[in-house]
Backbone as CSV, one residue per row, in Angstrom:
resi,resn,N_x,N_y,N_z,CA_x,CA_y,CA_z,C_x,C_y,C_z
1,UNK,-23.669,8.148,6.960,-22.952,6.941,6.696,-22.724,6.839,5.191
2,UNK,-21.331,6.730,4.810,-21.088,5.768,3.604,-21.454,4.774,2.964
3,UNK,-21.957,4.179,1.611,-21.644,3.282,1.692,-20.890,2.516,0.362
4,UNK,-20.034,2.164,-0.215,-19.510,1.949,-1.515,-19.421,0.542,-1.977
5,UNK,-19.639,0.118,-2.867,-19.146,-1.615,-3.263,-18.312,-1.118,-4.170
6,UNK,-17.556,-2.234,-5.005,-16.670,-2.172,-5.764,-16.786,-3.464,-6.391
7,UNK,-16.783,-3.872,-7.830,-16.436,-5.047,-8.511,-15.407,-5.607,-8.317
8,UNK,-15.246,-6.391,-7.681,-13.482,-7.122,-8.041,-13.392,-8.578,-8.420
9,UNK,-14.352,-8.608,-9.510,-14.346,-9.784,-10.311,-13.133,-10.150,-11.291
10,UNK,-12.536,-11.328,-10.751,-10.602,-11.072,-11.554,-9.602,-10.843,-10.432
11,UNK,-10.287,-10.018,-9.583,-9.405,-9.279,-8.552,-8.523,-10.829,-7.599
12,UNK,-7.737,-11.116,-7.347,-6.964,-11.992,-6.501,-6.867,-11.501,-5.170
13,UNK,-7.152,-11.378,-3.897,-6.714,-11.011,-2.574,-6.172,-12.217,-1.562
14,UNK,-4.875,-12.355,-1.294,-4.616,-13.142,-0.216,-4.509,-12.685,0.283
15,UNK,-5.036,-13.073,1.938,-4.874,-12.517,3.421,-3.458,-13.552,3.767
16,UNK,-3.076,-12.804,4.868,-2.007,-13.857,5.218,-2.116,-13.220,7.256
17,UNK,-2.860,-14.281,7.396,-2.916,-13.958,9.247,-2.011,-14.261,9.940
18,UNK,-0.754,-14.542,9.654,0.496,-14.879,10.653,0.850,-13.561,11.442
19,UNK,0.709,-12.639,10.680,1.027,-11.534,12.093,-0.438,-10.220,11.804
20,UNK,0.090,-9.402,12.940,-1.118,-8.817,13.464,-1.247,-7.897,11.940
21,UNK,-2.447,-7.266,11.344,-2.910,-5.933,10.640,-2.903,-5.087,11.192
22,UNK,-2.029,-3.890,10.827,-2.444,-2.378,11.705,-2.946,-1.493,10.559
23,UNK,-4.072,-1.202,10.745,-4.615,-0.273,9.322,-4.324,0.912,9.843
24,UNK,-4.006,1.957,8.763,-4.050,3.649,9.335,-4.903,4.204,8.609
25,UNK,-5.897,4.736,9.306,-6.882,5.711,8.334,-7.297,6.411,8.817
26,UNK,-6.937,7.569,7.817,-7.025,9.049,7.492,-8.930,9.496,7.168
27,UNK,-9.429,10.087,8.039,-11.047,10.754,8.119,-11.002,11.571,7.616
28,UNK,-12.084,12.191,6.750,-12.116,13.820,6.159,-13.422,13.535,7.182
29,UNK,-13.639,15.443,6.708,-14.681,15.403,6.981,-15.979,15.577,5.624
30,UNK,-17.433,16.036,5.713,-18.076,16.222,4.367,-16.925,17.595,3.515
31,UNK,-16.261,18.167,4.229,-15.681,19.517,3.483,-14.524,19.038,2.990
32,UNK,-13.865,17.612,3.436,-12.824,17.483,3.025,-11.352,18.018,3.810
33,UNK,-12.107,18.372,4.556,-10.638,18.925,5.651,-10.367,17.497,6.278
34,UNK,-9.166,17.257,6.789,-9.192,15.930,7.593,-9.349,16.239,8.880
35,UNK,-9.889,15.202,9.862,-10.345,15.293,11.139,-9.246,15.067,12.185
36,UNK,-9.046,15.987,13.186,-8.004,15.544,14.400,-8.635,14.105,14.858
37,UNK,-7.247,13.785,15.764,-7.695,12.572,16.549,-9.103,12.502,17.618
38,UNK,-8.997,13.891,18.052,-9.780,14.325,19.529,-11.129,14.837,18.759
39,UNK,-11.255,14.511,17.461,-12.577,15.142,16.782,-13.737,13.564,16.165
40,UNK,-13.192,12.824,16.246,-14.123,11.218,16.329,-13.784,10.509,17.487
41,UNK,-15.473,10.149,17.651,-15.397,9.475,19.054,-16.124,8.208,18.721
42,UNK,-17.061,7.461,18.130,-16.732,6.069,17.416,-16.976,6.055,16.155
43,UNK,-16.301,4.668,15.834,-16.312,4.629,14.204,-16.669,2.865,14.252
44,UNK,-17.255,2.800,13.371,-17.833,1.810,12.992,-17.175,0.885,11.243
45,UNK,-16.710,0.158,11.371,-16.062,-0.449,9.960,-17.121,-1.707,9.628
46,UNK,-17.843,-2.027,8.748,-18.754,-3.051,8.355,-17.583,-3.586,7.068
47,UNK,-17.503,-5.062,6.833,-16.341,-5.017,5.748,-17.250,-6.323,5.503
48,UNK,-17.930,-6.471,4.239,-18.249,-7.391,3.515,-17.491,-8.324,2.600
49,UNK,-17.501,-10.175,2.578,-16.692,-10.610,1.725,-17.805,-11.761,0.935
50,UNK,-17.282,-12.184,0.181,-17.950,-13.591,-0.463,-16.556,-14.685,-0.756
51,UNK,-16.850,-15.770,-0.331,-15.497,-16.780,-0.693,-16.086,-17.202,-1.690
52,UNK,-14.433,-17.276,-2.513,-15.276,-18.074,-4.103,-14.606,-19.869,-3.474
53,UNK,-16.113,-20.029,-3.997,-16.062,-21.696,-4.223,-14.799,-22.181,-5.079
C-alpha cells in the first residue's frame, strides 16, 4: 500500500456535485509497467479531507 499527503495550504479546491465524477486511473505496477484491466481485482481509494472553518 501507498501512502502520500501533500500540503495544500493556499491551495483553493471547489467541488461542484451537480453532475456525476468519472475519474480515470492509470495503475503501474512496482516496475512501472502499467497494469491491464484483467490484472487488478480490488482497489481500494481512502481520500482524506479537512474543511476549513
Amino acid at each position: 500500500m501507498h501512502f502520500a499527503t501533500r500540503d495544500t495550504t493556499g491551495d483553493i479546491i471547489e467541488l461542484d456535485f451537480s453532475t456525476d465524477i468519472v475519474w480515470n486511473l492509470k495503475i503501474e505496477s512496482p516496475t512501472g509497467n502499467n497494469l491491464e484491466i484483467n490484472e487488478l481485482e480490488d482497489m481500494y481509494i481512502v481520500i482524506g479531507y479537512e474543511w476549513e472553518d
